[in-house]
BALUM-400143 format. One record per residue (C-alpha): residue in three letters; z, y, x. Coordinates in Angstrom, 1 decimal, padded with zeros to 4 digits. Example, Ala and Ser with C-alpha at 12.3 -4.5 7.8 and 13.67 -1.06 7.14 Angstrom:
BALUM-400143
+-----+--------+--------+--------+
|  aa |      w |      v |      u |
+-----+--------+--------+--------+
| ALA |  007.8 | -004.5 |  012.3 |
| SER |  007.1 | -001.1 |  013.7 |
+-----+--------+--------+--------+
//
This chain:
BALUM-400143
+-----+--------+--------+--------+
|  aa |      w |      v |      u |
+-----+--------+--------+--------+
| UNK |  085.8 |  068.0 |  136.9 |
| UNK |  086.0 |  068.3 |  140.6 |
| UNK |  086.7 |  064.4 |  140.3 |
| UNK |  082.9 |  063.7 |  138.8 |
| UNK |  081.4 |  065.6 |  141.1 |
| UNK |  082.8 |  064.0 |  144.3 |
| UNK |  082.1 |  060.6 |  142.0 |
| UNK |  078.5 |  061.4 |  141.7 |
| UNK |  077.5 |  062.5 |  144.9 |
| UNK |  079.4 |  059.3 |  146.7 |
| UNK |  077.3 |  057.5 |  144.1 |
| UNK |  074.1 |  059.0 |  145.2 |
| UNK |  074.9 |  059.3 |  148.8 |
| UNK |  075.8 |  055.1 |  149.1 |
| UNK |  072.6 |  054.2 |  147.3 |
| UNK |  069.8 |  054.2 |  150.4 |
| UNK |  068.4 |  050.7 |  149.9 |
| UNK |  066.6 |  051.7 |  153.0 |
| UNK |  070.1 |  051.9 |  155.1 |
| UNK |  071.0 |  049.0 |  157.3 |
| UNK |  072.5 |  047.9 |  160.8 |
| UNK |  069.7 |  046.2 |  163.1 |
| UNK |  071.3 |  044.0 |  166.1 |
| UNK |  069.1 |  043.2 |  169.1 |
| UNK |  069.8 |  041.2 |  172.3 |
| UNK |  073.4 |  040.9 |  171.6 |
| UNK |  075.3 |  039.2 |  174.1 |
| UNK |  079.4 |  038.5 |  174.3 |
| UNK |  081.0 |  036.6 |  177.0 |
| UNK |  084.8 |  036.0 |  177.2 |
| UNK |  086.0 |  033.7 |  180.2 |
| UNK |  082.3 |  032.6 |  180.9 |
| UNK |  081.4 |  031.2 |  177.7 |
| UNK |  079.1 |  033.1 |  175.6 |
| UNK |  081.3 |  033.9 |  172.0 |
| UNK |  078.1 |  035.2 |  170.5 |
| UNK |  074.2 |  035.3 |  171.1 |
| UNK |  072.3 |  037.0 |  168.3 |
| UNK |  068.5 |  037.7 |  169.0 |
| UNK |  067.8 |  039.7 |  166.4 |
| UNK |  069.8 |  040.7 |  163.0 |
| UNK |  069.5 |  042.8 |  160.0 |
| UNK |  072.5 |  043.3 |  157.6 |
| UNK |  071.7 |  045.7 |  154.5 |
| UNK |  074.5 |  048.3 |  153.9 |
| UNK |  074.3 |  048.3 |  150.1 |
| UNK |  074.7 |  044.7 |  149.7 |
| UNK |  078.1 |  042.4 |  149.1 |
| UNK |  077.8 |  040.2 |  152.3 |
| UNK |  079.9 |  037.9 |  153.4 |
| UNK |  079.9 |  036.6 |  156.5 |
| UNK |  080.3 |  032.8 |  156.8 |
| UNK |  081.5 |  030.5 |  159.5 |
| UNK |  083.5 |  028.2 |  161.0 |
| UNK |  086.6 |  029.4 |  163.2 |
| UNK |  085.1 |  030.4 |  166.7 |
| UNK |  081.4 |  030.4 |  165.3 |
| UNK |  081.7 |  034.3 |  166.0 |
| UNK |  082.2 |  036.5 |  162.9 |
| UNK |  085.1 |  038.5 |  163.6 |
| UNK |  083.0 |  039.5 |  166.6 |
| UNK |  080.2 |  040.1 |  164.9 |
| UNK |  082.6 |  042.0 |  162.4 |
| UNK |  084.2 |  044.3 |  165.6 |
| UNK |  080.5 |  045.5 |  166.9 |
| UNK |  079.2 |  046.5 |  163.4 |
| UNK |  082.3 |  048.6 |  163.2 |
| UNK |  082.2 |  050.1 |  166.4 |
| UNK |  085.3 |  049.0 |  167.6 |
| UNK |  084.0 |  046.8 |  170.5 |
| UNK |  080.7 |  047.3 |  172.1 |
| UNK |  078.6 |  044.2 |  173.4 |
| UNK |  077.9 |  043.1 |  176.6 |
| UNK |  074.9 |  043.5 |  176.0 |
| UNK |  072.4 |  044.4 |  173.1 |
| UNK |  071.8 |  047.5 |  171.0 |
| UNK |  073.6 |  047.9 |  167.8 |
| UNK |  071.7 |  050.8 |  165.2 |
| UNK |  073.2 |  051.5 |  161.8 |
| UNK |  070.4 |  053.9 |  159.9 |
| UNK |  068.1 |  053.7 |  163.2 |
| UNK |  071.3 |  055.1 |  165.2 |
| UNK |  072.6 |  053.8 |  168.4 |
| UNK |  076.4 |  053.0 |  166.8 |
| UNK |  077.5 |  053.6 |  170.6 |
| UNK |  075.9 |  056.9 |  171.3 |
| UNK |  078.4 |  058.2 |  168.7 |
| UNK |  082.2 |  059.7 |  168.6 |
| UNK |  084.8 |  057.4 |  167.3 |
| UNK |  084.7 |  060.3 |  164.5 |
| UNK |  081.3 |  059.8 |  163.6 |
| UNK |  081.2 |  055.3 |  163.8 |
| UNK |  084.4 |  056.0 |  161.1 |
| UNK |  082.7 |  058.7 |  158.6 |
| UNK |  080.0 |  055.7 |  158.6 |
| UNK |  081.8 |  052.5 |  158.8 |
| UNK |  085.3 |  051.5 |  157.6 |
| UNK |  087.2 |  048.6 |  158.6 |
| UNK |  089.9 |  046.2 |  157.8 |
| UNK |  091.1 |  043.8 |  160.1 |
| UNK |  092.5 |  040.5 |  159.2 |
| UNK |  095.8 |  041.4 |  160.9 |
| UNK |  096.6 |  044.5 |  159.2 |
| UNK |  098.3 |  047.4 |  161.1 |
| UNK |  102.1 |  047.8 |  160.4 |
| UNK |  103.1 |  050.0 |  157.2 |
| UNK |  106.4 |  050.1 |  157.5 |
| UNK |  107.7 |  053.1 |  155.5 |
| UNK |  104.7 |  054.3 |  154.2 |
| UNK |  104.1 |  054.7 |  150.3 |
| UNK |  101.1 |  053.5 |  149.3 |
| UNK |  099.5 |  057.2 |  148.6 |
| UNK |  100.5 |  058.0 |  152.0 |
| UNK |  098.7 |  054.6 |  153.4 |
| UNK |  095.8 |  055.9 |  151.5 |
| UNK |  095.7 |  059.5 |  152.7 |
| UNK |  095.0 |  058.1 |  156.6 |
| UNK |  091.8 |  057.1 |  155.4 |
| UNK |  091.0 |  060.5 |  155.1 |
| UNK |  091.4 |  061.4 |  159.0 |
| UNK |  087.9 |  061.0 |  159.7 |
| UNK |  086.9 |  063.9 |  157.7 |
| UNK |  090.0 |  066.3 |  158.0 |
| UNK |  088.5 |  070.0 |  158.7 |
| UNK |  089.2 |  072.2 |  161.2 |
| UNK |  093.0 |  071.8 |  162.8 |
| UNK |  093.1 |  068.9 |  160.9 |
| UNK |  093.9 |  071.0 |  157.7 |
| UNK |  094.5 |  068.7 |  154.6 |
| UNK |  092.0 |  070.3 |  151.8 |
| UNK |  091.8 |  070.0 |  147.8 |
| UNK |  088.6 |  066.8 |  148.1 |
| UNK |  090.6 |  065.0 |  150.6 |
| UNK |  093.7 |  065.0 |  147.5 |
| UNK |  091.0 |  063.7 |  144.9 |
| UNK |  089.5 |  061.7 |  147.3 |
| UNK |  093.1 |  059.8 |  147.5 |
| UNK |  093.1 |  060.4 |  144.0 |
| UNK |  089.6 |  058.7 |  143.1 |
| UNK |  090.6 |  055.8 |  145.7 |
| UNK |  093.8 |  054.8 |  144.0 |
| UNK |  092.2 |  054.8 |  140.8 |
| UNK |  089.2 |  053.0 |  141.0 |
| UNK |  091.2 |  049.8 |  142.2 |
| UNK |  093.7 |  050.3 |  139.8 |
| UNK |  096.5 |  051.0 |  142.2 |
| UNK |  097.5 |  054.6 |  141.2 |
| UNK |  101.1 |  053.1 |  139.4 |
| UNK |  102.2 |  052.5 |  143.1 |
| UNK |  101.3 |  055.8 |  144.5 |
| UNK |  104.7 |  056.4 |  145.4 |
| UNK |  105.9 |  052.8 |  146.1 |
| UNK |  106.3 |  051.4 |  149.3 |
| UNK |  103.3 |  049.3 |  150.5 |
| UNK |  105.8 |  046.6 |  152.1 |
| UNK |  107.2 |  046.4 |  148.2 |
| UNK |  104.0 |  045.2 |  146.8 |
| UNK |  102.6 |  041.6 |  146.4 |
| UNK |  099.8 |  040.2 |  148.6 |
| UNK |  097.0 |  040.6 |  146.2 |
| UNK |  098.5 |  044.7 |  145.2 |
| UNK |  099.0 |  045.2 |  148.3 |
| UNK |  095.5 |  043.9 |  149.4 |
| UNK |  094.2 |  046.1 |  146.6 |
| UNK |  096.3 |  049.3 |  148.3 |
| UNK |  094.3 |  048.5 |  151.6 |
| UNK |  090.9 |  048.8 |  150.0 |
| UNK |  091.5 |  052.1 |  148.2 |
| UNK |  092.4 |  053.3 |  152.2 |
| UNK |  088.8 |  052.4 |  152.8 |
| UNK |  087.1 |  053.8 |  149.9 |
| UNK |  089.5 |  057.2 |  150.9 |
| UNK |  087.5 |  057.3 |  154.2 |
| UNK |  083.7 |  057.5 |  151.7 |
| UNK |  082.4 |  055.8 |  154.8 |
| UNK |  079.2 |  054.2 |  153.1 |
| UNK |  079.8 |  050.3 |  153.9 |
| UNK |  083.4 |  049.1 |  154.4 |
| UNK |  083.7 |  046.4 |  156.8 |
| UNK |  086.7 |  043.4 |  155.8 |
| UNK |  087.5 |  040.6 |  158.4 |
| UNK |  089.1 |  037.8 |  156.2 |
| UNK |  090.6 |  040.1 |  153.5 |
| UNK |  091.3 |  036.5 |  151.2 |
| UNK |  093.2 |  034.8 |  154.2 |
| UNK |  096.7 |  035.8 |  153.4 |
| UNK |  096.2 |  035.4 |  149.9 |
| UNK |  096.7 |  032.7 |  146.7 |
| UNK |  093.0 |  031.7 |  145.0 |
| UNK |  093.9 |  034.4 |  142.1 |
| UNK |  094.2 |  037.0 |  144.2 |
| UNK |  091.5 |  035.8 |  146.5 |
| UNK |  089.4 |  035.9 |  143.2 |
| UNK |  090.7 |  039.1 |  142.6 |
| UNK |  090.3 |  040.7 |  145.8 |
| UNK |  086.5 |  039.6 |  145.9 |
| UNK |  085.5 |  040.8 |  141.9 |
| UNK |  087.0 |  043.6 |  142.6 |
| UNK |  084.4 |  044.4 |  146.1 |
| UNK |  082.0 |  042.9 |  143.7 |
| UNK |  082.8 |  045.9 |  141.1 |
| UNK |  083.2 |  048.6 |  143.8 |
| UNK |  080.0 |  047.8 |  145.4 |
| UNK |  077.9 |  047.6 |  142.0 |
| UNK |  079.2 |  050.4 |  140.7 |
| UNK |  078.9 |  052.9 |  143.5 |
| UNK |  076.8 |  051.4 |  145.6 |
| UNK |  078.7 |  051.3 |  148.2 |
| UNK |  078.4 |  048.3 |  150.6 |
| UNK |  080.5 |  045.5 |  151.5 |
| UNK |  080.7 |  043.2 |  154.6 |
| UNK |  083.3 |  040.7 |  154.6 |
| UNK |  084.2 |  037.6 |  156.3 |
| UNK |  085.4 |  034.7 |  154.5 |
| UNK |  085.5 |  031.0 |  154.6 |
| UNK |  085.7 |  029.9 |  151.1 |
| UNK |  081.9 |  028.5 |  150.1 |
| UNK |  082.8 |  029.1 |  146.6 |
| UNK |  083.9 |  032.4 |  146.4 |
| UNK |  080.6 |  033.2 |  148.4 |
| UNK |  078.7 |  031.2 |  146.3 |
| UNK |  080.0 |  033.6 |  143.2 |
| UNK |  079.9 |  036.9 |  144.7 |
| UNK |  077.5 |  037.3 |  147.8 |
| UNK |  074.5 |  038.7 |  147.3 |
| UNK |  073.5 |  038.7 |  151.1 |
| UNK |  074.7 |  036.3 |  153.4 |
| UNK |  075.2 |  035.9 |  157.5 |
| UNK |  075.3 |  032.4 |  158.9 |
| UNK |  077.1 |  031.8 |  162.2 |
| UNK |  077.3 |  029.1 |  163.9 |
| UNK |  078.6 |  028.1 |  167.5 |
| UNK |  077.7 |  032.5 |  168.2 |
| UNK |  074.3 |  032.1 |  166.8 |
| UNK |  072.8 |  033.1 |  163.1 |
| UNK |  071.7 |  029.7 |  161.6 |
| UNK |  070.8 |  031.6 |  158.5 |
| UNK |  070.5 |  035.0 |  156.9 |
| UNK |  069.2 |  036.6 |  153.6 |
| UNK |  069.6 |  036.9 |  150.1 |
| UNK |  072.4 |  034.7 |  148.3 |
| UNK |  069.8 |  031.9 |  147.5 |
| UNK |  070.1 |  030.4 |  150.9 |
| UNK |  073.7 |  029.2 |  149.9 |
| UNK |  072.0 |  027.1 |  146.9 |
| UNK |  070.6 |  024.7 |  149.6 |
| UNK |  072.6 |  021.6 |  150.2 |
| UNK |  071.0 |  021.4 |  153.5 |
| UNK |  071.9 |  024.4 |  154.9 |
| UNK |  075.5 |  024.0 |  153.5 |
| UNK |  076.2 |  020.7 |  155.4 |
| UNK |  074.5 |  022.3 |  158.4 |
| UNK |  076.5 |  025.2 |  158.8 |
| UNK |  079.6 |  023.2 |  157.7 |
| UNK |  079.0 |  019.6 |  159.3 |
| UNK |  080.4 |  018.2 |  156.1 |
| UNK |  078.8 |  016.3 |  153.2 |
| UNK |  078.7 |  019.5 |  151.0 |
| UNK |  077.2 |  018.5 |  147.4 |
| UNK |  076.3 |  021.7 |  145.0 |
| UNK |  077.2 |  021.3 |  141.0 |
| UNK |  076.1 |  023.7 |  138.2 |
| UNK |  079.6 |  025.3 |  137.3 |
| UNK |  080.7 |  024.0 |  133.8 |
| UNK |  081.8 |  027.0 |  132.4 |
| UNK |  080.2 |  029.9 |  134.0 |
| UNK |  082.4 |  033.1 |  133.8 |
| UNK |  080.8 |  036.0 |  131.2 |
| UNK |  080.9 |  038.6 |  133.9 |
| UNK |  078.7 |  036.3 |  135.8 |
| UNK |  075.3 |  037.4 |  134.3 |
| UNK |  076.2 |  041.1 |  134.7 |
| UNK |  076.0 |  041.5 |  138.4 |
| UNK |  073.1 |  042.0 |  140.5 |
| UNK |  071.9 |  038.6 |  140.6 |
| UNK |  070.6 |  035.9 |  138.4 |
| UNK |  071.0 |  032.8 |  140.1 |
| UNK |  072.2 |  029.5 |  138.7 |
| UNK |  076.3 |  029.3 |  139.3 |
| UNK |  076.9 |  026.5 |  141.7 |
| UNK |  079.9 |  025.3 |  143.1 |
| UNK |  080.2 |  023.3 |  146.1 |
| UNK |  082.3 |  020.2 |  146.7 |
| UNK |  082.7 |  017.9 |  149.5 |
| UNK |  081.4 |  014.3 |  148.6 |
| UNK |  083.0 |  011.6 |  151.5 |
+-----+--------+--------+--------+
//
């Protein structure tokens, strides 16, 4: 019971359509040259976006201010109309989680005790562990299908289970977006399939947001329903998935010959989600 309660107030808490971050004048130099300029940007926290880009255009950047991990040289960052920076470390995790794309060191660690540090940012007083932290951990493991390797070792597990082991960490910390840089890299195109359906599910189903970086076109072509467009530190696009069924701003942001094709067999699940959009795929036409 205490399992569907803690289920249905996550549920109720992640669904503000209102909630989003709101960039302004951000500014980030490294060794004179500006990595990223972004006059004004609004990502929605109860959307899948992905984050597109090629390598040095910016994203993981833009990925480390939204998660309060690296404040800008400039700029104002606000996640629900608060300044992300005028709050503790504490406070930027209960709202944001993140994954990086090179992922901390787990030696040792079974994957439920992986899981439990996701719980730190809401440990009570002393740091006491407490009964909803255990069925948060609990809830976590199961909803991505990872409670069978509770008490495996996480550096036992394949790329795309251990990937999976990762994610229920996040959901642990009920922050109400989770933030991903690159969580497909490391990954075969099953897994990376996987890995993405299974945000897709997470997010629909609890309305819990998603921002993630990724470079495959296609796998943001069948699961975004927001996207972020950076190029050379700058948006060149943002919005609702639709933008990515434009040939034009495809070869724009990717300098390439980019040609969209109606899939051949779209997937079942496909129609389910939250958008109704013809299913493209892209290729590259020399």
């Amino acid at each position: 019971m205490r399992h569907r309660t803690v289920e249905r107030i996550h549920k109720h808490h992640f669904s503000n359509v209102l909630a989003m971050y709101e960039l302004n004048g951000i500014r980030m130099v490294r060794n004179d040259r500006t990595i990223l300029s972004i006059d004004h940007l609004e990502i929605p926290t109860h959307e899948l976006t992905l984050i597109l880009g090629h390598n040095g255009s910016g994203k993981s950047t833009l990925a480390s201010i939204i998660s309060g991990l690296v404040k800008p040289d400039a700029g104002t960052t606000k996640l629900e109309g608060c300044d992300l920076f005028t709050l503790s470390e504490r406070e930027r995790a209960q709202r944001a989680a993140f994954l990086p794309q090179k992922l901390p060191a787990s030696e040792g660690l079974t994957c439920r005790e992986l899981v439990r540090l996701g719980r730190f940012p809401w440990r009570g007083l002393f740091g006491r562990w407490r009964a909803e932290d255990e069925a948060a951990v609990d809830e976590a493991l199961a909803a991505t299908g990872s409670a069978q390797y509770a008490q495996s070792y996480v550096d036992d597990l394949s790329g795309g289970e251990r990937q999976r082991v990762w994610i229920s960490m996040l959901l642990a910390q009920a922050s109400p977006v989770m933030i991903l840089d690159e969580p497909t890299s490391a990954l075969d195109v099953r897994h990376q399939y996987g890995t993405l359906a299974l945000l897709e599910r997470l997010n629909r189903e609890t309305g819990r947001g998603v921002i993630a970086i990724i470079h495959d076109i296609n796998l943001a072509l069948r699961f975004a329903t927001h996207i972020v467009a950076l190029k050379d530190g700058k948006v060149l696009f943002s919005g609702g998935a639709e933008l990515l069924h434009s040939e034009e701003n495809l070869r724009t942001l990717f300098e390439a010959p980019v040609k969209l094709m109606l899939h051949p067999d779209p997937p079942v699940a496909y129609t389910g989600g939250k958008k109704q959009l013809p299913l493209d795929v892209a290729v590259v036409c020399e």
